[in-house]
Every structure is written in structure tokens, then in C-alpha cells.
C-alpha positions as a Markdown table, in Angstrom:
| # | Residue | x | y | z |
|---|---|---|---|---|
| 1 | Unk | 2.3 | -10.8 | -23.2 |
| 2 | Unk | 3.1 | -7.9 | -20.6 |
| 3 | Unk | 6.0 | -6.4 | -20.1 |
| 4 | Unk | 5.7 | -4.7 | -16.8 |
| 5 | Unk | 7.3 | -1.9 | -14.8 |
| 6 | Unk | 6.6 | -2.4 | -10.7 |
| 7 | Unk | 8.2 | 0.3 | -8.1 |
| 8 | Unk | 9.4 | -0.5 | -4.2 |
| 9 | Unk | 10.7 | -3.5 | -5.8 |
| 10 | Unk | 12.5 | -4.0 | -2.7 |
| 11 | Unk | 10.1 | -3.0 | -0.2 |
| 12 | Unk | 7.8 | -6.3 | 1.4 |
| 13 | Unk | 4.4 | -6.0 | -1.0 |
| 14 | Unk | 6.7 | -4.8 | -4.3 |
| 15 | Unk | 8.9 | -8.3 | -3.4 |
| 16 | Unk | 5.5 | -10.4 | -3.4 |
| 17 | Unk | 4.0 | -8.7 | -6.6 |
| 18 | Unk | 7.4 | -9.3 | -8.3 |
| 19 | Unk | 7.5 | -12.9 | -7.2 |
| 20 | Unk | 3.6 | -13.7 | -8.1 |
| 21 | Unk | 4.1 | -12.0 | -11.5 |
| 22 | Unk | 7.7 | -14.1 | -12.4 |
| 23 | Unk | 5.6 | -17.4 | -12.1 |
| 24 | Unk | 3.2 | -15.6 | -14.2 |
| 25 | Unk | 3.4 | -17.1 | -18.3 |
| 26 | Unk | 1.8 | -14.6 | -19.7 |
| 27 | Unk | 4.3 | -12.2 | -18.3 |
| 28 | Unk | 6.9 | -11.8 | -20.4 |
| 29 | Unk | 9.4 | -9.3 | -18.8 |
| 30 | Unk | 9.8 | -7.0 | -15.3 |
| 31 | Unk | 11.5 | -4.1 | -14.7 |
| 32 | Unk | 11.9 | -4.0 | -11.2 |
| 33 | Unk | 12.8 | -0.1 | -9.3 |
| 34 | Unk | 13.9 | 0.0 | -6.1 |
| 35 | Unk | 15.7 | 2.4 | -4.0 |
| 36 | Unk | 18.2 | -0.2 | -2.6 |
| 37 | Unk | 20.5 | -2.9 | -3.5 |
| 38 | Unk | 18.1 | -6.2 | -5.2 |
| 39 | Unk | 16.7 | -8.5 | -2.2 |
| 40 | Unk | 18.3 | -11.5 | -2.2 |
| 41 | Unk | 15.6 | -13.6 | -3.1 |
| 42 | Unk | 15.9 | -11.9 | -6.4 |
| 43 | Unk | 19.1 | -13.6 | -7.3 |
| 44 | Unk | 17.6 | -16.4 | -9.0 |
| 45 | Unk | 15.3 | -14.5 | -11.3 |
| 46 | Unk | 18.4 | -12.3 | -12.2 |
| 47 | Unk | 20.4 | -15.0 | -13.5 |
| 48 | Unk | 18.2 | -16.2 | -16.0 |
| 49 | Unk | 18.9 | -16.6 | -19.5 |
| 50 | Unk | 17.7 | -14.2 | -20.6 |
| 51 | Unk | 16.6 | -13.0 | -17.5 |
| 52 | Unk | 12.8 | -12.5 | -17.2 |
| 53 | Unk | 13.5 | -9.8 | -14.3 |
| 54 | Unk | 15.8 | -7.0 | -14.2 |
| 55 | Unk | 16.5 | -4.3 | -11.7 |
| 56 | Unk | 17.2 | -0.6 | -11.2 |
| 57 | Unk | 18.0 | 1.5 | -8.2 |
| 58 | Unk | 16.5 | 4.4 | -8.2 |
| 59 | Unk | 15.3 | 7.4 | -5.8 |
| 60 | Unk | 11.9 | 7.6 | -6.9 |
| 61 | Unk | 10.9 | 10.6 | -5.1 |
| 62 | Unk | 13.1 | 12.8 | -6.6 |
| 63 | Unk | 12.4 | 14.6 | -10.2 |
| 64 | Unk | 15.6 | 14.1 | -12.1 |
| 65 | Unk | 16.3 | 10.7 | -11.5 |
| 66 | Unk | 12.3 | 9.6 | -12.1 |
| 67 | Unk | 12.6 | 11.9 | -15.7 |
| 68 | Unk | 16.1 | 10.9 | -16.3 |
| 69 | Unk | 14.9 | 7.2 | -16.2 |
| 70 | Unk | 11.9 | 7.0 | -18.0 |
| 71 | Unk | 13.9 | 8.8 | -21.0 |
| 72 | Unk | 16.7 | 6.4 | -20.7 |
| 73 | Unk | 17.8 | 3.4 | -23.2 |
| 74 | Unk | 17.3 | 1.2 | -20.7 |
| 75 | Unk | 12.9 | 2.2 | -20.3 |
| 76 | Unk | 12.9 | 2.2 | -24.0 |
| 77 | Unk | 14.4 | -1.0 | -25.1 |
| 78 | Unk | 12.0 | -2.9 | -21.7 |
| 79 | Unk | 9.1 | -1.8 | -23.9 |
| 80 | Unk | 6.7 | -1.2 | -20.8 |
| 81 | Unk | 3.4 | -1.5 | -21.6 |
| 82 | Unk | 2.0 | -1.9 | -17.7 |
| 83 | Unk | 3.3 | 0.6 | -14.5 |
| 84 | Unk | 2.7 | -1.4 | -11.5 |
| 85 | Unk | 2.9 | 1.6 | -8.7 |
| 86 | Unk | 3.6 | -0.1 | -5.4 |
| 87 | Unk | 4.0 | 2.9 | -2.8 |
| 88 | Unk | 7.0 | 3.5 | -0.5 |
| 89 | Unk | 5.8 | 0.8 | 3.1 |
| 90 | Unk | 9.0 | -0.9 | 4.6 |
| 91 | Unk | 10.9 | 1.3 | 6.1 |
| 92 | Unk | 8.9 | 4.4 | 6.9 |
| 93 | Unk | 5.3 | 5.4 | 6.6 |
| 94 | Unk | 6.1 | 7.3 | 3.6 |
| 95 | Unk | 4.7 | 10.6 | 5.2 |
| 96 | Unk | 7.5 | 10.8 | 8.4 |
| 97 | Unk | 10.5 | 11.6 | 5.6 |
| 98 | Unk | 11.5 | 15.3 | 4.8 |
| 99 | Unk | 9.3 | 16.8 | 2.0 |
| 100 | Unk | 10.0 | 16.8 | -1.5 |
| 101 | Unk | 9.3 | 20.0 | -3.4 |
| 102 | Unk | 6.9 | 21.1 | -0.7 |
| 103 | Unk | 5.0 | 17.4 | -0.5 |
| 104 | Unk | 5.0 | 14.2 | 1.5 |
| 105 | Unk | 7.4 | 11.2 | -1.0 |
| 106 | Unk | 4.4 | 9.3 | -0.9 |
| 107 | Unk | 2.7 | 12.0 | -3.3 |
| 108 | Unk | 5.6 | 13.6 | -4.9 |
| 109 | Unk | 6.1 | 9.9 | -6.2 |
| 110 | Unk | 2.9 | 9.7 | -7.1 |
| 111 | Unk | 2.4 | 12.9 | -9.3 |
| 112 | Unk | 5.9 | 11.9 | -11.1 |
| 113 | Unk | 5.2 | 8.4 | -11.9 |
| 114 | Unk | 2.0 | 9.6 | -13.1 |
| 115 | Unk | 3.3 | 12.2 | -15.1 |
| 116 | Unk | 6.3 | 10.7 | -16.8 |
| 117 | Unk | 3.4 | 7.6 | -17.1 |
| 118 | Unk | 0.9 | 9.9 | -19.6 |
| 119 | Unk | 4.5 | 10.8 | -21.2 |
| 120 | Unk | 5.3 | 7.1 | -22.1 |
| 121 | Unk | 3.6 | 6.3 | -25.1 |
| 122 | Unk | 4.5 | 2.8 | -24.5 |
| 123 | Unk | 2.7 | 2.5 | -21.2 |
| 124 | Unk | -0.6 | 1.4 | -21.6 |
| 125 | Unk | -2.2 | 0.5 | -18.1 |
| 126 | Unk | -1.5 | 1.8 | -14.9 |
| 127 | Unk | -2.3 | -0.1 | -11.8 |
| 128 | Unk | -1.5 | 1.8 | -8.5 |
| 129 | Unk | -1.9 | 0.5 | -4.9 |
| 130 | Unk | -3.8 | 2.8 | -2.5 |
| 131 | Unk | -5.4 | 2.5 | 0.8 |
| 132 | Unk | -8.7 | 1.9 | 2.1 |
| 133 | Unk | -7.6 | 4.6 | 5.1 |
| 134 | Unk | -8.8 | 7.1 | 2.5 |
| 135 | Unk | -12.3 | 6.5 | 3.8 |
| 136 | Unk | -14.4 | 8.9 | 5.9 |
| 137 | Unk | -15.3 | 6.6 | 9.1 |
| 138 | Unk | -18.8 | 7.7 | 10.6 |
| 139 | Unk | -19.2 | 6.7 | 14.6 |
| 140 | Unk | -19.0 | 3.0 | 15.0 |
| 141 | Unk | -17.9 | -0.1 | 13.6 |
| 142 | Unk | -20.8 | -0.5 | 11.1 |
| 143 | Unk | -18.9 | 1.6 | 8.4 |
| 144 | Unk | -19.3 | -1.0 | 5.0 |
| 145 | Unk | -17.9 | 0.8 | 2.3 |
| 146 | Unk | -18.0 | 0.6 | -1.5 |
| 147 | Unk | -15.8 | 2.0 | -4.1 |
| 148 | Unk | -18.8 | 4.9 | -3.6 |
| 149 | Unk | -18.2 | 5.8 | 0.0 |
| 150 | Unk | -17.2 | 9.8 | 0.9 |
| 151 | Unk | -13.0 | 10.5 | 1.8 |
| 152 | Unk | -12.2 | 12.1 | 4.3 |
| 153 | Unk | -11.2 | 15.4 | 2.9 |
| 154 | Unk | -11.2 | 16.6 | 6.6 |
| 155 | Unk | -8.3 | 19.8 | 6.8 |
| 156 | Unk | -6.7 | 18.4 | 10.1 |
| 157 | Unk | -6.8 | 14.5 | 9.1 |
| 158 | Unk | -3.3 | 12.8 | 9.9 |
| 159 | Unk | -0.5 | 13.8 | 7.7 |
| 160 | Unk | 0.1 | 10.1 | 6.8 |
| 161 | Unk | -3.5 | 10.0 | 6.0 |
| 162 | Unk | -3.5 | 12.9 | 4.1 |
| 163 | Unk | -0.8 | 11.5 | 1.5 |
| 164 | Unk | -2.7 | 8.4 | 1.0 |
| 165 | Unk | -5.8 | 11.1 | 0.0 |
| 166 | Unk | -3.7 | 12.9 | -2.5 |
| 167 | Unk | -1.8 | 10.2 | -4.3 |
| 168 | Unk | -5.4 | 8.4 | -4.6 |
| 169 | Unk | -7.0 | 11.3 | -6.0 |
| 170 | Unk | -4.1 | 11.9 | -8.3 |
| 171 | Unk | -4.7 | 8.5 | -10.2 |
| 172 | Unk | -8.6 | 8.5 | -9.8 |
| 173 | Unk | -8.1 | 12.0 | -12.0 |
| 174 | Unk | -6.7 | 9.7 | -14.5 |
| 175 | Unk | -9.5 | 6.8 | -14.6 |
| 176 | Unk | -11.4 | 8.7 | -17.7 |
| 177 | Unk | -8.0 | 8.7 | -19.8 |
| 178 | Unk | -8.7 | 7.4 | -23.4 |
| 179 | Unk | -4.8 | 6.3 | -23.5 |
| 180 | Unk | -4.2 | 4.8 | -20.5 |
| 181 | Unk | -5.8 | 2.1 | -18.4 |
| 182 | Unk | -5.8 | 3.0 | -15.0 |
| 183 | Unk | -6.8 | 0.6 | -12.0 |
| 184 | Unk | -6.6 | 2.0 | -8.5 |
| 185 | Unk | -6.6 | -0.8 | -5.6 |
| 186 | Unk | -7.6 | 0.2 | -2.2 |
| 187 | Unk | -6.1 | -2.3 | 0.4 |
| 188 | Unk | -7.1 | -2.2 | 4.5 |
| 189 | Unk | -4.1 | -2.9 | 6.5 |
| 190 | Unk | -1.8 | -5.6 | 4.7 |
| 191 | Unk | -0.4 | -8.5 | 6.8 |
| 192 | Unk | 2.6 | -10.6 | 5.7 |
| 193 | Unk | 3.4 | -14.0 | 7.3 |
| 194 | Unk | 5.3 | -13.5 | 10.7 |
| 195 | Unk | 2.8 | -10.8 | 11.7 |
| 196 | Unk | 4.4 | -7.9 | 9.5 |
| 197 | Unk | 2.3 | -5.0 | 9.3 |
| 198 | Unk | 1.8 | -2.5 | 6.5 |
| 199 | Unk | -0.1 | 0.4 | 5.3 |
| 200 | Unk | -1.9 | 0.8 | 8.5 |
| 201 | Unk | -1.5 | 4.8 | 9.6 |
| 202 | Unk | -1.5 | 3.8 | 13.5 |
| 203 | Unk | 0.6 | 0.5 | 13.4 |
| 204 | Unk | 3.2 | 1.5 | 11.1 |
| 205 | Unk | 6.5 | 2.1 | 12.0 |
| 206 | Unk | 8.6 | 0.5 | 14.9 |
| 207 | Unk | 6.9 | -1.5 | 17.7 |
| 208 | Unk | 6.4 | -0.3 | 20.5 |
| 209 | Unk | 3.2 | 1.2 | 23.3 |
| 210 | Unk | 0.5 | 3.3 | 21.3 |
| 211 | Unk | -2.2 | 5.2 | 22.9 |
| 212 | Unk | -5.6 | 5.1 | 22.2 |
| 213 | Unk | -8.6 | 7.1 | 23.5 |
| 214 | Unk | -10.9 | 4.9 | 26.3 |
| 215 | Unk | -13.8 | 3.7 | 25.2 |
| 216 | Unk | -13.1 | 2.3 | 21.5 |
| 217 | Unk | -11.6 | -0.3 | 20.3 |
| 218 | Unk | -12.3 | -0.4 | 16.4 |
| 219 | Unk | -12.6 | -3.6 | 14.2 |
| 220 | Unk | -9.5 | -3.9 | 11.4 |
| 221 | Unk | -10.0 | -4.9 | 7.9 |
| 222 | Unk | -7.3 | -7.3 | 7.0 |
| 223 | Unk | -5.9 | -8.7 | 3.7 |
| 224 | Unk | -2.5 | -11.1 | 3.1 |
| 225 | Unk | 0.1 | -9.5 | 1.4 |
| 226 | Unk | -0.2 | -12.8 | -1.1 |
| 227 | Unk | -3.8 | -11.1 | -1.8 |
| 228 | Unk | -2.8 | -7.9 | -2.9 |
| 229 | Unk | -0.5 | -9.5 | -5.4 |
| 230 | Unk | -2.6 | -11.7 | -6.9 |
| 231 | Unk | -5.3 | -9.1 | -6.9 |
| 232 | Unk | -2.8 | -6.9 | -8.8 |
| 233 | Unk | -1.9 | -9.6 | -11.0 |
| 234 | Unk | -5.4 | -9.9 | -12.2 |
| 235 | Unk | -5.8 | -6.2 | -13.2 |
| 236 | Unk | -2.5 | -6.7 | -15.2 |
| 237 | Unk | -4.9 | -9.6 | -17.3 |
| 238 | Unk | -8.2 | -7.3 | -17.5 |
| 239 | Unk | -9.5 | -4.4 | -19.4 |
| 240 | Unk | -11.3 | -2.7 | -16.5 |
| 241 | Unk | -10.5 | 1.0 | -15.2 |
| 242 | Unk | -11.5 | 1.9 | -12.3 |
| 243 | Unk | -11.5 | 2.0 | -8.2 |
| 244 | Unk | -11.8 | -1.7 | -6.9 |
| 245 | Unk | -11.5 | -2.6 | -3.0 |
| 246 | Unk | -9.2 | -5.3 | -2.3 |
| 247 | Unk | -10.0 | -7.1 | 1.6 |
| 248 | Unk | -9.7 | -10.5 | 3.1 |
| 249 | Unk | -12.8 | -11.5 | 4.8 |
| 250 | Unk | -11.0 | -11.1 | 7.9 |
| 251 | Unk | -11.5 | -8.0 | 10.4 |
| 252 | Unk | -10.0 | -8.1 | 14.1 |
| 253 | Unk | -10.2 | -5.6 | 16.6 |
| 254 | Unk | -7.4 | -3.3 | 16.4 |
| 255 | Unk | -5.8 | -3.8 | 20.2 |
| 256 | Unk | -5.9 | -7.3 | 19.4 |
| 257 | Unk | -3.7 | -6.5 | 16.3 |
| 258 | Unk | -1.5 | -4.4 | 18.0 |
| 259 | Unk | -0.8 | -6.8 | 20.5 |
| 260 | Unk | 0.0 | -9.6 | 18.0 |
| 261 | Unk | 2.2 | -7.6 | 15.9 |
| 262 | Unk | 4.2 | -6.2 | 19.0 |
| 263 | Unk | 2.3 | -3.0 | 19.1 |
| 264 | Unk | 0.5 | -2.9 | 22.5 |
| 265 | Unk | -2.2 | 0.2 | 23.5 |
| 266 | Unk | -2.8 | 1.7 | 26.2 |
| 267 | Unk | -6.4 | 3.1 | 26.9 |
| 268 | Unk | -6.2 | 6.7 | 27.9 |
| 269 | Unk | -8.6 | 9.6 | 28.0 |
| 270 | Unk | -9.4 | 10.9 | 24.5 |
| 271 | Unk | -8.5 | 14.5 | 26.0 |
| 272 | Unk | -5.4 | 13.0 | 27.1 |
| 273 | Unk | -4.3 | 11.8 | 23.7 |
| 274 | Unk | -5.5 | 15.0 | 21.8 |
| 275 | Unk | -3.0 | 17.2 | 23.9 |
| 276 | Unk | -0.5 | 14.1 | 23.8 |
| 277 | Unk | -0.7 | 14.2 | 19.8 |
| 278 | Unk | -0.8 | 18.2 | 19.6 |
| 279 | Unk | 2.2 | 18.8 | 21.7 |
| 280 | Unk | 4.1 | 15.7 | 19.3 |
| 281 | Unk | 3.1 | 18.3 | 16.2 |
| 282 | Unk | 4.4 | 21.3 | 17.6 |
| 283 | Unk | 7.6 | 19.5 | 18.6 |
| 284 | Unk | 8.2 | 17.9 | 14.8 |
| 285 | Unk | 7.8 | 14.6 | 16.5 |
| 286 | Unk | 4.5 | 13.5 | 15.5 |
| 287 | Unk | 4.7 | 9.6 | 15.6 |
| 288 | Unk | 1.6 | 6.7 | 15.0 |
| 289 | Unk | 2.0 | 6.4 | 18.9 |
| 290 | Unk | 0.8 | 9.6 | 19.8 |
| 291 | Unk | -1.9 | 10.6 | 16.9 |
| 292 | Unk | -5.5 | 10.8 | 17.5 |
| 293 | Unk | -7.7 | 10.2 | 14.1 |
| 294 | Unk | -10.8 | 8.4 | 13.8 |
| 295 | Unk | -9.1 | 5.2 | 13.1 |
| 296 | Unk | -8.5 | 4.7 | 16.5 |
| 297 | Unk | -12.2 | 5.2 | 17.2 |
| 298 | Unk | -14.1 | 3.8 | 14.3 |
| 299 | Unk | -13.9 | 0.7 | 12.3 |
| 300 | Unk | -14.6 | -0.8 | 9.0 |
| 301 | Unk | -15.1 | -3.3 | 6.5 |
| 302 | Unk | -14.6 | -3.3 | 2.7 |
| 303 | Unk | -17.2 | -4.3 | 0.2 |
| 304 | Unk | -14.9 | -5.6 | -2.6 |
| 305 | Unk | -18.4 | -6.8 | -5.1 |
| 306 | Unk | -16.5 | -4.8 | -7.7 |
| 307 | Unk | -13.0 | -6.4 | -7.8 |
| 308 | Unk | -14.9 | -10.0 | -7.8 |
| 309 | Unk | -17.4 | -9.0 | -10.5 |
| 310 | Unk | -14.7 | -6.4 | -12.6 |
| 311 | Unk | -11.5 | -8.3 | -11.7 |
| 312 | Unk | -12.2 | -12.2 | -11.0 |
| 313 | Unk | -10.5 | -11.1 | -7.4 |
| 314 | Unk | -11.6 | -13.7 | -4.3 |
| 315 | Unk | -8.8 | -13.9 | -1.3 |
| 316 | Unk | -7.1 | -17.3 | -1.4 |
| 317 | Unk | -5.1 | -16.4 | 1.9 |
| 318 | Unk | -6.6 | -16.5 | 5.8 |
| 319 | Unk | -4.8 | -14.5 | 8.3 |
| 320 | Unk | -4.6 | -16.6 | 11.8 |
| 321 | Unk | -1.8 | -17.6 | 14.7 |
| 322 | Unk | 1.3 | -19.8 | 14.8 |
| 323 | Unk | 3.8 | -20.0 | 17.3 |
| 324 | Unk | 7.2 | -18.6 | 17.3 |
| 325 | Unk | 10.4 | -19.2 | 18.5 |
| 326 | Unk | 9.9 | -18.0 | 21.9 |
| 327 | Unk | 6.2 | -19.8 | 22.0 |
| 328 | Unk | 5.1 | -16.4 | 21.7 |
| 329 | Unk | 1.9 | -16.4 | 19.4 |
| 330 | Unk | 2.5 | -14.1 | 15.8 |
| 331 | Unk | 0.2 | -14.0 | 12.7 |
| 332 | Unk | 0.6 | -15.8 | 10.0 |
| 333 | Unk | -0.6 | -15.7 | 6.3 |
| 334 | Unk | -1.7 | -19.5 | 4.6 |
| 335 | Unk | -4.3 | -20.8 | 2.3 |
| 336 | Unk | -7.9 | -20.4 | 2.7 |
């Protein structure tokens, strides 16, 4: 029986892990962190008796209160035996927010949950949520790539990017540890029913016009954010370190996906949008609506053999179109 730890509680993807994993038997207790109040669909699983899920609020970028918690009463008497590490997604891009002892949150989290993590001798596995965006994409949409395939440890690759790059590289250290079990899952862009977005450099944030150079329009890799969860629950049930790619077997061209999710493009010269997303860095504005990177020019698809072999992962979930309110078409997450 687990007893699990899972961070961003109350962000979208921590919410659906926490969910998948309460209906889960052979999970016997969560500790859920989160920087905010418990989401309301919480409130049930609170109230049990005893409660199979608990909840703390907590800044998890910050040293003092990630230390100060994983020393506390309350970490030693939940017995954690599994750290589900959900990065920051909801809000901001996790690379947009002031820096934290000279790094992006998304990595200053990262090297502290780690950390305090190889501390714990309770914790035994470690299952951290990365992105495929990690990836060096050659010219093209043919890119297919394995758990094998090159990053992009390009010096002037997006900021966003470039936090996704350390906080993976900070875990994959960490897959040769004797003590600890660590599984690192790298997800394409996540989509959640109503045509949320997440963990997309280009389409996070607010909607709104993007540019994009003329000429491409690259394919997206696409998984439901029901996948990731259950692929995460199944590396909570197996004995296997290691890197595994997580992907629906959906991929969509990326204006089409920006146009369904309320994030139209606009075509413009690639010179255009160079200067466009140089004069944004110079003027601490630099937004996903005015960056060029070579996700905007190249696509790709993930080869997830090893998380079906290693892990027993398949998608269950299709990613299509429904209707809303205003007859206005949206995506929508639902059985395969």
C-alpha cells in the first residue's frame, strides 16, 4: 500500500492525478501540497473518516518552507514512501515569475523537492512529470523520438524551455540512485476537457493572437490530462526507473490548436518575429506570443514503446470537438 506525496495539488493535472489515485485501492493515503486554498472538488475526500486525502499549503518554490515541511510532524507521521512531482501549469508558465535564488520556480522547485527527497529516508520512489519540449527538433515534421533522442542544450533556447531542460536533467541525474526509484515522464502538450491547454511553451498562458513565422505550421503531439494520470498511477505500481514518453496517438497541427483553444496565429515573416521576440526580451516582456523557437517551425511525435513495455501505459482517452455554449466548437477529452 502507497502512501503518496503529490505537489500542485491544486493546479489542473495535480487535481486529476489526486482524483485517479483516491479511487485507487492500493493507495492507502495522499498528502496533497498546494500553493492555494484545497479545490473544491476536494471537499469530499477531505471529509472522510479517516480521510484518505489530506492537504497543505505551501510555497513550494521557496527553501524554508519546502525544508521546514519535509522536517515537520506532519511529513513524518504521513509516512511517504512515493513523491509524485507535478510541476507549477495553471496559472503561469512557471518560467514568466520572478527568480528564485537566481533560477526560474520551475527549477528552483525542482532541485528542492529533489533534495529534501534523497533526505527523506522514508521516500522511496520519485516520479516527476517533465516535458517532451525538451527535445532537439531537426527541420520538419518527421521528428519521432525515443527516450534516446538529443535535448536541446542550445544557449539561446526559450527561457520557458530552458527550465523544462534543467528540472529534467536534475531528476535524470538521479535515475542510477540505489535508494530511490526515480521515473521521469515526458508529456507533449496536455489537453483537459473544454480545450484547456497545458505545458505547451507557445500556447501557455492567456489567450489571445500569436505569431508565427510563414511558411510552417508544425504537427502537435497531444495527450488527455486523464492519460498523464493514469500513466503516473502506473509508475506508482512498478519497479522501473527510468525516462518513459507519455503521448496520445493524436498529433494536430499547431494553428489548428491554437485556434480551438482560443489562441489564433498570425503568419508573419520569420525576420519579422525574430526582431518582434528580441525587442520583447530587451523590454522584460517576453511573452509565448512573440517568441521564436523551433517549436513553431518543427513538429513531432513521441515513441512511448518504453512506457507500454516498462509501465503497462496505453492512452484510454481521444482528444476530439464538442460544441459549446455559444455553438462555438472546443476540444474535448473522452474515451477511446
Amino acid at each position: 500500500m502507497a502512501h503518496v506525496l503529490v505537489t500542485h495539488s491544486d493546479e489542473p493535472i495535480g487535481r486529476r492525478v489526486v482524483k485517479t489515485l483516491v479511487h485507487d485501492e492500493d493507495v492507502e493515503s495522499i498528502l496533497a501540497l498546494g500553493s492555494g486554498t484545497p479545490p473544491r472538488a476536494f471537499d469530499r475526500f477531505l471529509s472522510g473518516n479517516p480521510p484518505k486525502l489530506s492537504y497543505v499549503r505551501i510555497d513550494m518554490a521557496k527553501h524554508r518552507p519546502v525544508s521546514d515541511f519535509f522536517h515537520s510532524s506532519r511529513f513524518r507521521e504521513a509516512s511517504i514512501d512515493t513523491l509524485i512531482y507535478v510541476p507549477q501549469h495553471g496559472v503561469s508558465d512557471g518560467a514568466s515569475l520572478p527568480m528564485v535564488a537566481g533560477l526560474p520556480p520551475r527549477t528552483a522547485e525542482a532541485r528542492l523537492v529533489l533534495q529534501n527527497c534523497l533526505e527523506a529516508s522514508s521516500i522511496r520512489s520519485v516520479i516527476a512529470l517533465g516535458s517532451a519540449f525538451v527535445y532537439r527538433l531537426q527541420p520538419g515534421n518527421a521528428n519521432r523520438l525515443d527516450e534516446e533522442s538529443e535535448l536541446d542544450l542550445d544557449p539561446e533556447v526559450q527561457p520557458e524551455v530552458r527550465s523544462w531542460i534543467d528540472s529534467d536533467m536534475l531528476f535524470h541525474s538521479e535515475i542510477g540512485n540505489q535508494r530511490i526509484r526515480v521515473v521521469l515522464l515526458r508529456a507533449p502538450t496536455v489537453v483537459a476537457t473544454g480545450g484547456f491547454i497545458y505545458m505547451n511553451p507557445w500556447l501557455s498562458g492567456s489567450p489571445g493572437l500569436r505569431l508565427r513565422p510563414l511558411g510552417f505550421d508544425p504537427l502537435c503531439a497531444l495527450v488527455s490530462d486523464k492519460d498523464v494520470a493514469k500513466a503516473i498511477q502506473s509508475a506508482v505500481h512498478t519497479e522501473h526507473p527510468g525516462i518513459f514518453n507519455v503521448a496520445g496517438a493524436q498529433a494536430i497541427p499547431l494553428s489548428v490548436l491554437g485556434r480551438w483553444t482560443g489562441r489564433p496565429s498570425l503568419s508573419v515573416p520569420r525576420g519579422f518575429l525574430r526582431a518582434a521576440s528580441s525587442a520583447s526580451h530587451w523590454l522584460g516582456a517576453d511573452t509565448p506570443r512573440t517568441r521564436d523557437c523551433p517549436q513553431l517551425r518543427y513538429g513531432f511525435t513521441l515513441d512511448t514503446t518504453r512506457a507500454e513495455r516498462e509501465l503497462g501505459f496505453r492512452p484510454q482517452y481521444q482528444i476530439g470537438l464538442s460544441r459549446a455554449g455559444d455553438g462555438g466548437l472546443r476540444l474535448e477529452t473522452s474515451p477511446a
